[in-house]
N, CA, C and O atoms as a GROMACS GRO file, in nm:
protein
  424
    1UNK      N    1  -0.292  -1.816  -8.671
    1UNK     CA    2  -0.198  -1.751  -8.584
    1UNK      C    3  -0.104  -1.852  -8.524
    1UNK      O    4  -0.126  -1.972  -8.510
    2UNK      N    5  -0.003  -1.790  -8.494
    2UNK     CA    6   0.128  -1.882  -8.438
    2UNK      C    7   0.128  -1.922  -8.330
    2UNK      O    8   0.236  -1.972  -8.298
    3UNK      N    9   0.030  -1.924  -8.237
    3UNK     CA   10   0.005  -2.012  -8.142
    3UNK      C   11  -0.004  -1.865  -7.990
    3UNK      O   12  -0.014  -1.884  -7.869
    4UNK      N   13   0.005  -1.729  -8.068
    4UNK     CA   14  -0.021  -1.643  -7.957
    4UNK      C   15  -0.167  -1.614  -7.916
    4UNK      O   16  -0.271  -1.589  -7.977
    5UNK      N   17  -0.137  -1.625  -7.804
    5UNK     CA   18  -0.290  -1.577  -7.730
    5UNK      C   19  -0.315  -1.404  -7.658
    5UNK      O   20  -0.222  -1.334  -7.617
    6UNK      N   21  -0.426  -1.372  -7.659
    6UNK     CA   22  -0.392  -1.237  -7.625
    6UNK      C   23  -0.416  -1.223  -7.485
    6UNK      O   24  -0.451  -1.105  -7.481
    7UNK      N   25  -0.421  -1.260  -7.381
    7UNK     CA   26  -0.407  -1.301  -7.268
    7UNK      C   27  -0.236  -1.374  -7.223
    7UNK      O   28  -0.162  -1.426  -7.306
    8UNK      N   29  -0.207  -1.361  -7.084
    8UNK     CA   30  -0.145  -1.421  -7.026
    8UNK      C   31  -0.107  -1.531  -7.034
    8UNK      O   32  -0.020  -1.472  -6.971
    9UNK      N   33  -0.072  -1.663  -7.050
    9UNK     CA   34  -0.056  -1.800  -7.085
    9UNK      C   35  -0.029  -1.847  -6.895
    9UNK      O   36   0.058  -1.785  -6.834
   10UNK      N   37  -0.117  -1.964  -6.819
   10UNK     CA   38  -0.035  -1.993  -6.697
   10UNK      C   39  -0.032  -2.140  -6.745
   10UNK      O   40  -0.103  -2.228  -6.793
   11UNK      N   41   0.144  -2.100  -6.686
   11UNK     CA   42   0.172  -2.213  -6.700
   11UNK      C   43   0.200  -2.321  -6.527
   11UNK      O   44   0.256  -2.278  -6.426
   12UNK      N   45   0.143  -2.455  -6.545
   12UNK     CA   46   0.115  -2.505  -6.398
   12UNK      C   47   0.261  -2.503  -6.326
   12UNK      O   48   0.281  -2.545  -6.212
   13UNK      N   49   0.362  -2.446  -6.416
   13UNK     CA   50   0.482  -2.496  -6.302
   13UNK      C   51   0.500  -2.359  -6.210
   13UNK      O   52   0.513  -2.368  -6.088
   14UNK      N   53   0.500  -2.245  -6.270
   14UNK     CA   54   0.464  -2.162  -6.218
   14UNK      C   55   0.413  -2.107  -6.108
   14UNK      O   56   0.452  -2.032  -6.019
   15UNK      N   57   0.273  -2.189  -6.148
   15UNK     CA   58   0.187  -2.200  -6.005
   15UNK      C   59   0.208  -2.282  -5.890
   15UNK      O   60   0.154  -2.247  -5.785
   16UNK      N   61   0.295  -2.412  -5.894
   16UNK     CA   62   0.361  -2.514  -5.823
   16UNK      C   63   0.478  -2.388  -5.774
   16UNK      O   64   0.474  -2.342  -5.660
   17UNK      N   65   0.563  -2.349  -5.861
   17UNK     CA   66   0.658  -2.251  -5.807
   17UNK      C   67   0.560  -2.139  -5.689
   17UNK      O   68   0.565  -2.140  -5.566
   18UNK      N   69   0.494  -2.070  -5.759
   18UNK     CA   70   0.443  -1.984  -5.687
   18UNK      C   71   0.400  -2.036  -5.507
   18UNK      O   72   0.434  -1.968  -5.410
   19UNK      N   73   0.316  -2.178  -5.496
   19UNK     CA   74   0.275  -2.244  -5.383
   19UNK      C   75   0.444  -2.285  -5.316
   19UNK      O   76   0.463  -2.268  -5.195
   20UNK      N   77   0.539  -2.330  -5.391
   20UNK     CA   78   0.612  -2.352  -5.323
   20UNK      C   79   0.672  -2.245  -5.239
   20UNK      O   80   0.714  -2.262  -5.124
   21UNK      N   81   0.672  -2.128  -5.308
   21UNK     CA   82   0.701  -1.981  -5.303
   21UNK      C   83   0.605  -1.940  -5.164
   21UNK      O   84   0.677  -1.888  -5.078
   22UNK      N   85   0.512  -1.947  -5.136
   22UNK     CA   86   0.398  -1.956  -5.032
   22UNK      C   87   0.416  -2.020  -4.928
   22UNK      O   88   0.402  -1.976  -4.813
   23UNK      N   89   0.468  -2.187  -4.976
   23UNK     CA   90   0.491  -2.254  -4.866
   23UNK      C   91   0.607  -2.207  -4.778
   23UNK      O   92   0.605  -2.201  -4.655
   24UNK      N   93   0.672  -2.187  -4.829
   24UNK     CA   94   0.822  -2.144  -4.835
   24UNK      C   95   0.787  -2.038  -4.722
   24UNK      O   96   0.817  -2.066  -4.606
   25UNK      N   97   0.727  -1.920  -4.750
   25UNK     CA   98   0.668  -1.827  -4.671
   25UNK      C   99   0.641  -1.849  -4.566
   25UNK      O  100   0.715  -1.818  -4.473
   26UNK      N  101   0.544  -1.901  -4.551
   26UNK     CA  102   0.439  -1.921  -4.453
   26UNK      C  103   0.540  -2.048  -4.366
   26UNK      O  104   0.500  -2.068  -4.251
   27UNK      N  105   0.602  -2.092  -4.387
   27UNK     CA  106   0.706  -2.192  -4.311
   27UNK      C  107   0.857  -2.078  -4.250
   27UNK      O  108   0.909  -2.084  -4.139
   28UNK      N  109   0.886  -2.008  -4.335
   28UNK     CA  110   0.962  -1.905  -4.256
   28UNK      C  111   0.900  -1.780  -4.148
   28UNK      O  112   0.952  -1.720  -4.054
   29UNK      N  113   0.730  -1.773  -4.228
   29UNK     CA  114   0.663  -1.676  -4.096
   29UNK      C  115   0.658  -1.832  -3.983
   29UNK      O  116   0.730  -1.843  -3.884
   30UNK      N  117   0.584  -1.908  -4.015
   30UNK     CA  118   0.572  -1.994  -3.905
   30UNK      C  119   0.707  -1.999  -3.769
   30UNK      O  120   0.708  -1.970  -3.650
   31UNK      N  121   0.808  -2.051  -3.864
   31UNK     CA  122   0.946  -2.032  -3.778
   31UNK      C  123   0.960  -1.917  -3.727
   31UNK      O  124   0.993  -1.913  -3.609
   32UNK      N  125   0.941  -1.812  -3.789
   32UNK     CA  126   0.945  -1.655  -3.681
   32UNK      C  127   0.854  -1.667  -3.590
   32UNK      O  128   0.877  -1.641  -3.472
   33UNK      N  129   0.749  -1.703  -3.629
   33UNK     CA  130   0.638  -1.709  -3.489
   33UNK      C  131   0.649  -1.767  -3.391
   33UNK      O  132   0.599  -1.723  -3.288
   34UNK      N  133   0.709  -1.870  -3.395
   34UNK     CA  134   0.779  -1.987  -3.299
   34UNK      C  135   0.868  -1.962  -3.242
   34UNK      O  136   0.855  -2.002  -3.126
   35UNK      N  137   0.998  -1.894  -3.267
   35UNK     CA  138   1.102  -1.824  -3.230
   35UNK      C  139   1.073  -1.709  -3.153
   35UNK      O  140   1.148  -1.676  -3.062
   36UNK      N  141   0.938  -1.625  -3.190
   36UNK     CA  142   0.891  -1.526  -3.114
   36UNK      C  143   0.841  -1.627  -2.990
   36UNK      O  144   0.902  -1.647  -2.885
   37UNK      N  145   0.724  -1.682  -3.026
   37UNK     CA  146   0.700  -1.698  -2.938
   37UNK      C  147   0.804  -1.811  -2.788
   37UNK      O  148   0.774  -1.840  -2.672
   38UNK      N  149   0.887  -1.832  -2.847
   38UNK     CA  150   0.982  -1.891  -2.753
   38UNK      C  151   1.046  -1.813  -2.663
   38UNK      O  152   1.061  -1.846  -2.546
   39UNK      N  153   1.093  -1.691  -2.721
   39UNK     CA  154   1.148  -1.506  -2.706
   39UNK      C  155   1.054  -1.492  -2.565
   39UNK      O  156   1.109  -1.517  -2.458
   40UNK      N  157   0.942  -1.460  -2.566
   40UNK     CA  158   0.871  -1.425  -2.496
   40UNK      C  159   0.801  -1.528  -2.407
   40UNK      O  160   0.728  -1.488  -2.316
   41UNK      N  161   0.818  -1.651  -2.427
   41UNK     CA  162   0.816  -1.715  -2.332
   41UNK      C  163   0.904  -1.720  -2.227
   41UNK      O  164   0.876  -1.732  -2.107
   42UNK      N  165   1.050  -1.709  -2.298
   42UNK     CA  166   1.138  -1.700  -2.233
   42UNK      C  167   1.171  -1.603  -2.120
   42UNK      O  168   1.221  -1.616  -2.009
   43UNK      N  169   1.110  -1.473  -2.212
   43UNK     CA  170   1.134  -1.340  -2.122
   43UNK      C  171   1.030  -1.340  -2.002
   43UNK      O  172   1.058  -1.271  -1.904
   44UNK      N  173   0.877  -1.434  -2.005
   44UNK     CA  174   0.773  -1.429  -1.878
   44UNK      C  175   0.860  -1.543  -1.799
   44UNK      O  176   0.835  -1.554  -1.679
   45UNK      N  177   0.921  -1.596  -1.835
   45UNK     CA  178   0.973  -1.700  -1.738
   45UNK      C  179   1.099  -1.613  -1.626
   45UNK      O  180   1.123  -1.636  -1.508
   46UNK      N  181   1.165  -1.504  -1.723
   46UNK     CA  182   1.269  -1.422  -1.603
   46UNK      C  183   1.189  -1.335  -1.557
   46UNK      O  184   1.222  -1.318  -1.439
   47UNK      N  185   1.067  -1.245  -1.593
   47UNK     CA  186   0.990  -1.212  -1.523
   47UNK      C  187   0.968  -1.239  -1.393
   47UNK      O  188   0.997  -1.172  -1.293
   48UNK      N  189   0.910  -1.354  -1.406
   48UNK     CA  190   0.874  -1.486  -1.275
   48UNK      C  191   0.988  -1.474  -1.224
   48UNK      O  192   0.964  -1.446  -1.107
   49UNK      N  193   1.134  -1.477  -1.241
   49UNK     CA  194   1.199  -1.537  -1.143
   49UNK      C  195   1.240  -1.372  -1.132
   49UNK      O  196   1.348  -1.372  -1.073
   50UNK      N  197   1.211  -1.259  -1.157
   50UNK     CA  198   1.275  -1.152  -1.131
   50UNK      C  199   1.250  -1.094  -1.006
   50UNK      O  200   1.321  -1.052  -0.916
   51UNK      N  201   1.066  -1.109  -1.034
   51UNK     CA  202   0.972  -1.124  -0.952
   51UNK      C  203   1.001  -1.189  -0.787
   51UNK      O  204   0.982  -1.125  -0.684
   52UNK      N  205   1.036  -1.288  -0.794
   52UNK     CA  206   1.043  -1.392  -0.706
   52UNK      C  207   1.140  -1.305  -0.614
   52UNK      O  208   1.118  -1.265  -0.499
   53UNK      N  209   1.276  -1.280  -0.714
   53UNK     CA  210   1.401  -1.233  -0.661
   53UNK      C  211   1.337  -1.082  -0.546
   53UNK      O  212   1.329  -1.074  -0.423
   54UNK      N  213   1.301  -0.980  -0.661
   54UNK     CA  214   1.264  -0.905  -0.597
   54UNK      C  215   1.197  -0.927  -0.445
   54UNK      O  216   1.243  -0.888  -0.338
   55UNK      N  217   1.089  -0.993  -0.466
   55UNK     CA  218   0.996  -1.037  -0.351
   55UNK      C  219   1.078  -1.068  -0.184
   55UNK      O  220   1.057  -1.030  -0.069
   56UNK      N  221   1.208  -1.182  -0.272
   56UNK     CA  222   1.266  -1.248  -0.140
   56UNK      C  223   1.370  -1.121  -0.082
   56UNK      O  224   1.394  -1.115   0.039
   57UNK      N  225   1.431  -1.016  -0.184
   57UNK     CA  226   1.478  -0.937  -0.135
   57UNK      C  227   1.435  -0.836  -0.060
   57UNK      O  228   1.496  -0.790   0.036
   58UNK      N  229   1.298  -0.790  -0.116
   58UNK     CA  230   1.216  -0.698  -0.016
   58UNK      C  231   1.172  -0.746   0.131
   58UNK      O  232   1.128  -0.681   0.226
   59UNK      N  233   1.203  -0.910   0.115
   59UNK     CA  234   1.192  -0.921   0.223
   59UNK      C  235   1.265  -0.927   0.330
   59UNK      O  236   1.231  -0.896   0.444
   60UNK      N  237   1.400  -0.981   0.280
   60UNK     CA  238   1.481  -0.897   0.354
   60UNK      C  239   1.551  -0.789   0.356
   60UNK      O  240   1.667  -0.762   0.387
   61UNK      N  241   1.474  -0.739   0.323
   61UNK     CA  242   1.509  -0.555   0.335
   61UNK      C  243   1.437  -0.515   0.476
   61UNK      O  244   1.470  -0.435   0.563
   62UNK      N  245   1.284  -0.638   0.460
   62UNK     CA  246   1.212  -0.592   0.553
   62UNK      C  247   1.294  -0.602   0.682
   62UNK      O  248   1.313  -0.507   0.757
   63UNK      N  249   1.356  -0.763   0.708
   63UNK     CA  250   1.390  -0.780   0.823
   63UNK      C  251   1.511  -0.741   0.891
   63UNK      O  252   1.537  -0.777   1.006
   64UNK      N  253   1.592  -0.660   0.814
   64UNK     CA  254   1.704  -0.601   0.818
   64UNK      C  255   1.675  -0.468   0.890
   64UNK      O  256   1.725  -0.414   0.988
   65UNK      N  257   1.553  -0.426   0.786
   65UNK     CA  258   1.516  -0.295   0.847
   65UNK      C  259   1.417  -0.293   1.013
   65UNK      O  260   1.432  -0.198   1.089
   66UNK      N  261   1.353  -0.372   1.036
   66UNK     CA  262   1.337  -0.428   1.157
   66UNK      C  263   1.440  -0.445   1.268
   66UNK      O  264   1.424  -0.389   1.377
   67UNK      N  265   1.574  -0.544   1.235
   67UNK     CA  266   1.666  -0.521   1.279
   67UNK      C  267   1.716  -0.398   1.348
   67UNK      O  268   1.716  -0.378   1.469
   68UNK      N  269   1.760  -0.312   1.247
   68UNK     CA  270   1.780  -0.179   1.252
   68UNK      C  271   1.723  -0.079   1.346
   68UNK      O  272   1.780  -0.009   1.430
   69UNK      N  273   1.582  -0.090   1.310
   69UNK     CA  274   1.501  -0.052   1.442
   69UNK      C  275   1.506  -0.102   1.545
   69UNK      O  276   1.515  -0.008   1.623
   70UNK      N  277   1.508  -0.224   1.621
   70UNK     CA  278   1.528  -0.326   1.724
   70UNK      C  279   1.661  -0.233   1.748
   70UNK      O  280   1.657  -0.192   1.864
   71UNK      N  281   1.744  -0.200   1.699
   71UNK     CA  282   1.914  -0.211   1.753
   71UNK      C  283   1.924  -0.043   1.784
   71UNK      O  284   1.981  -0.017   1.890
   72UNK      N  285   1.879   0.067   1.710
   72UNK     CA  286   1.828   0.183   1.764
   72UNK      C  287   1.748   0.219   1.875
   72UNK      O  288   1.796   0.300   1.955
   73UNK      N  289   1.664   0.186   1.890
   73UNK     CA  290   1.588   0.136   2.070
   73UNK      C  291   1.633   0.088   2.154
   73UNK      O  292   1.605   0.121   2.270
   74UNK      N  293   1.715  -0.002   2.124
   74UNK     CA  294   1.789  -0.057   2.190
   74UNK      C  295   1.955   0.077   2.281
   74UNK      O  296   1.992   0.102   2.395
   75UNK      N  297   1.993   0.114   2.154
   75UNK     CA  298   2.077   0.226   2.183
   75UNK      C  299   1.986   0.358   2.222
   75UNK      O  300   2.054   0.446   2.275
   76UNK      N  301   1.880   0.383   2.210
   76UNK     CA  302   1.830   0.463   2.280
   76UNK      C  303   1.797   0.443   2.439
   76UNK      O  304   1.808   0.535   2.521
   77UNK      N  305   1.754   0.308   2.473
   77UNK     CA  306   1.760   0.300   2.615
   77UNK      C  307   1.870   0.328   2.675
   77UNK      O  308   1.877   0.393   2.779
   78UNK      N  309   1.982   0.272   2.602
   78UNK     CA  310   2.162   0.272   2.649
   78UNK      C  311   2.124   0.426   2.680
   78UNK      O  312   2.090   0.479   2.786
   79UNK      N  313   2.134   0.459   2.600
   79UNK     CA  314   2.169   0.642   2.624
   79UNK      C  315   2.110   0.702   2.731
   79UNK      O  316   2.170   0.771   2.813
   80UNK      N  317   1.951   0.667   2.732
   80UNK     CA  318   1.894   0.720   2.866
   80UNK      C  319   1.967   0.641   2.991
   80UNK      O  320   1.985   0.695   3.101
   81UNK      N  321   1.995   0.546   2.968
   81UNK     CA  322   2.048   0.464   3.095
   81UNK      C  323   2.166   0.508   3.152
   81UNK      O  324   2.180   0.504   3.274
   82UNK      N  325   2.270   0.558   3.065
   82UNK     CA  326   2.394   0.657   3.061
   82UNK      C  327   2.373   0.778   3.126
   82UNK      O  328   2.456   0.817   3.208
   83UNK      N  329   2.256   0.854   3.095
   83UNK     CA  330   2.241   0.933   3.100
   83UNK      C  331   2.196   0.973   3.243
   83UNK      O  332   2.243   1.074   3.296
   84UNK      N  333   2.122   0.909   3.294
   84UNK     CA  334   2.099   0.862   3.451
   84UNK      C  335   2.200   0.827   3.516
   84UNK      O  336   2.242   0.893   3.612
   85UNK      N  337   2.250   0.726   3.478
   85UNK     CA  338   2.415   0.688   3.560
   85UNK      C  339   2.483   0.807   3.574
   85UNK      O  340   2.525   0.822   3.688
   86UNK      N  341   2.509   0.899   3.496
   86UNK     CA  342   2.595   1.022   3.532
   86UNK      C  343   2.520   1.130   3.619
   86UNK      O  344   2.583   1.206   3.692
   87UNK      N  345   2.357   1.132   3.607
   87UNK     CA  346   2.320   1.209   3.733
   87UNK      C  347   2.323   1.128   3.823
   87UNK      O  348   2.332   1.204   3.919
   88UNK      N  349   2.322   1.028   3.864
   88UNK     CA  350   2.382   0.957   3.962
   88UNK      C  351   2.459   0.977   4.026
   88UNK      O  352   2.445   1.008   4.144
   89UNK      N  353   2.605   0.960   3.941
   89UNK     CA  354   2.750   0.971   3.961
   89UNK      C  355   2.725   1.067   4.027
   89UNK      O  356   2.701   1.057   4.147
   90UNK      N  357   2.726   1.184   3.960
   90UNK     CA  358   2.746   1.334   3.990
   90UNK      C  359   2.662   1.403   4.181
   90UNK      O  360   2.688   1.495   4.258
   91UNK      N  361   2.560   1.291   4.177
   91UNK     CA  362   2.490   1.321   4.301
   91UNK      C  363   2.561   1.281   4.369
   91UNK      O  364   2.585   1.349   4.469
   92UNK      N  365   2.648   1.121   4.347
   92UNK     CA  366   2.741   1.110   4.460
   92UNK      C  367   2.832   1.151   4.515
   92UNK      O  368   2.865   1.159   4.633
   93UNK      N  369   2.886   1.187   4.391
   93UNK     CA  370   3.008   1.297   4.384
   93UNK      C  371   2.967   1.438   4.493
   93UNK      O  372   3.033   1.500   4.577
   94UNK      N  373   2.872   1.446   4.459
   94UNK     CA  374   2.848   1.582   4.545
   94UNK      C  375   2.832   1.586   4.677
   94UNK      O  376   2.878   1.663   4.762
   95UNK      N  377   2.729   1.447   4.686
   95UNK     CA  378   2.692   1.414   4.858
   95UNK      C  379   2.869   1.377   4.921
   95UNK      O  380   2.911   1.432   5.022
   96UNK      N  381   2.941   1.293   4.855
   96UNK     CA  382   3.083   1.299   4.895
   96UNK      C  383   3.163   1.386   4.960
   96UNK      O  384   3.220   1.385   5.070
   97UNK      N  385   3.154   1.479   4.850
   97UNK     CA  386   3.209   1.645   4.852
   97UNK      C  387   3.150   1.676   4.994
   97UNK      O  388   3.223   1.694   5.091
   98UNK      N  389   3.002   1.682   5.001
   98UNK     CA  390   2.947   1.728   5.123
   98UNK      C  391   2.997   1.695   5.284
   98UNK      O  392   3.022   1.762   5.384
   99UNK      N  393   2.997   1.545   5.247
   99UNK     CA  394   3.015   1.455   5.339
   99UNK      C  395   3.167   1.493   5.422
   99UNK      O  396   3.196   1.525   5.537
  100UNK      N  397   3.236   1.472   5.307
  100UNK     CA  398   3.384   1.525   5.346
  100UNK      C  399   3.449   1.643   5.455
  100UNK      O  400   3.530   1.645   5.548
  101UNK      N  401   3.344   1.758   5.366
  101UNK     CA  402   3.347   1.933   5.452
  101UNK      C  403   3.294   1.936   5.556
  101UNK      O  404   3.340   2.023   5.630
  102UNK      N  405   3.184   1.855   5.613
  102UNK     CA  406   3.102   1.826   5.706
  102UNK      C  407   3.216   1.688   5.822
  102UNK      O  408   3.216   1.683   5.945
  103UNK      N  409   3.269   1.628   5.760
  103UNK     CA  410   3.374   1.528   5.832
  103UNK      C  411   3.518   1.664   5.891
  103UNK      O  412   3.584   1.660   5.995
  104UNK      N  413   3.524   1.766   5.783
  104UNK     CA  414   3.624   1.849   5.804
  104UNK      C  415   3.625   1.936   5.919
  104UNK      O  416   3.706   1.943   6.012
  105UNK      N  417   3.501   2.013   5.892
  105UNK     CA  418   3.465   2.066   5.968
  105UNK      C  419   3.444   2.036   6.159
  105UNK      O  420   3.454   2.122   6.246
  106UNK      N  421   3.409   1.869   6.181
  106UNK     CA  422   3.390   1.822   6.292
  106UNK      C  423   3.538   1.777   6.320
  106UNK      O  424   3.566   1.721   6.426
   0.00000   0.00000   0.00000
């Protein structure tokens, strides 16, 4: 016979191709994996600082909103305090009035 076999023939370059073919692979998954994992390193690192952000803002949300309250109490005493001053006023006003008709009268 002319040198055919009834089987497959491998030939070693093939298989050098094929490993290079592998390496090749496994060096472009590697690089994706690396790239991922850089991705997502990246993204826990704004996490952290999103985090942070949030945190320092809630906190002053807190003290703003504190504020807020402080400065409402504050205008609520005003108001009662107003609010007295004019029964005040008004008593004087009246004892005045009184005073006057009673001066008129004599």
């Amino acid at each position: 016979n002319g040198g055919a076999t009834a089987g497959p023939s491998v030939d070693p370059g093939s298989v050098e191709e094929r490993m290079q073919t592998t390496q090749g692979v496994l060096k472009v998954t590697t690089e994706i994996q690396d790239k991922s994992l850089a991705s997502l390193q990246h993204t826990a690192q704004m996490a952290a600082q999103n985090e942070e952000v949030a945190a320092n803002t809630n906190m002053q949300l807190r003290i703003q909103t504190e504020k807020l309250e402080q400065a409402n109490n504050e205008l609520n005493v005003l108001e009662m305090e107003l609010k007295r001053a004019k029964r005040d006023m008004v008593w004087f006003l009246r004892n005045a009035a009184t005073d006057k008709c009673l001066v008129a009268l004599f």
